[in-house]
N, C-alpha and C positions, 0 to 999 in steps of 0.2 A: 530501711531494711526490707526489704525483698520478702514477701510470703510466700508459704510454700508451694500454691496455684503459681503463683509467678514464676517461682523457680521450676515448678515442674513443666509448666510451657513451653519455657527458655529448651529446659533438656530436651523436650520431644523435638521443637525447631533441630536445635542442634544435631539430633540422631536422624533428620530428614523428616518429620512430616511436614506438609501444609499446613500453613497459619489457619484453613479454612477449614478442616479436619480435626482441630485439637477440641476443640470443645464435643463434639461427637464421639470422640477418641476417650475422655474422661471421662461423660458421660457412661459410657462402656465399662472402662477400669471400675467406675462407682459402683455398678451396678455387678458387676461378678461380684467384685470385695464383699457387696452385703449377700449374694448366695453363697458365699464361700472364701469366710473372712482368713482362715488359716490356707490359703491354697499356697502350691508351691510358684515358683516363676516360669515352668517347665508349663503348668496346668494354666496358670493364665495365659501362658503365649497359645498352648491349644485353645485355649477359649476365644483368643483372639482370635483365631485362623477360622473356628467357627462362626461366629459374630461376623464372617464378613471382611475381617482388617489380616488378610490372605498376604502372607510374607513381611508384615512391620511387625518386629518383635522387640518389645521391651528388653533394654540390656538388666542388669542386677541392680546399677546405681538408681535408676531408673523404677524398676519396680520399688525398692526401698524409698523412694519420696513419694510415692503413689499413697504407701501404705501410712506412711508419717501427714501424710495430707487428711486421708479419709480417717485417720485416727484422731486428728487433730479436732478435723468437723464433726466430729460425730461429739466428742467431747463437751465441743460448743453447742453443741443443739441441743444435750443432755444438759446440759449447765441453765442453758438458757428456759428451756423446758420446764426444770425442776422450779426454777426463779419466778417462771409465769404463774405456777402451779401452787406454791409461796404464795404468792401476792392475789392469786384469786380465791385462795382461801382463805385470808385476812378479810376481801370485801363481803365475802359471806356468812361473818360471824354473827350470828345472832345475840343481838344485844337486851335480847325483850322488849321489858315497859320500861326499864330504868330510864332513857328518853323520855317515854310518856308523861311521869309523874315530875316531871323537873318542873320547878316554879320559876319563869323567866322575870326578872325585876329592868325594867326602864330606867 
């Protein structure tokens, strides 16, 4: 099964960009979504035309895997995040002396 990076590739190939563009191109989409996570597809296409990417406009199907993308990742980074965050406070439990006074038998 196809991830949504893949698929969303595939579509910008498909609507015309260059293979050598698309990761600069997401990049970009990444990066408005976290200034302005509720923006409309009107507002990102002007952002686009600012940023540089002057006449390539995201169609609607298009913006809509953007968003299921960066929702997706962001999700996983939280997930993953919280799990580091879990497990480095387990190694930092303070267990006192109870070690200390253990009687080790041979």
């Amino acid at each position: 099964m196809e991830s949504y990076g893949e698929i969303l590739e595939k579509r910008l190939k498909d609507i015309g960009m260059d293979s050598e563009n698309i990761s600069g191109f997401m990049r970009t989409l990444s990066s408005s979504f976290k200034l302005d996570p509720n923006q409309s597809l009107r507002s990102m296409n002007n952002t686009l035309d600012r940023l540089g990417w002057n006449g390539f406009h995201i169609d609607y199907h298009t913006f809509e895997l953007a968003i299921a993308l960066f929702e997706f990742e962001n999700t996983t980074k939280e997930a993953t995040s919280n799990l580091v965050r879990e497990y480095s406070a387990l190694e930092n439990i303070d267990y006192g002396n109870s070690f200390n006074n253990m009687t080790v038998w041979l």
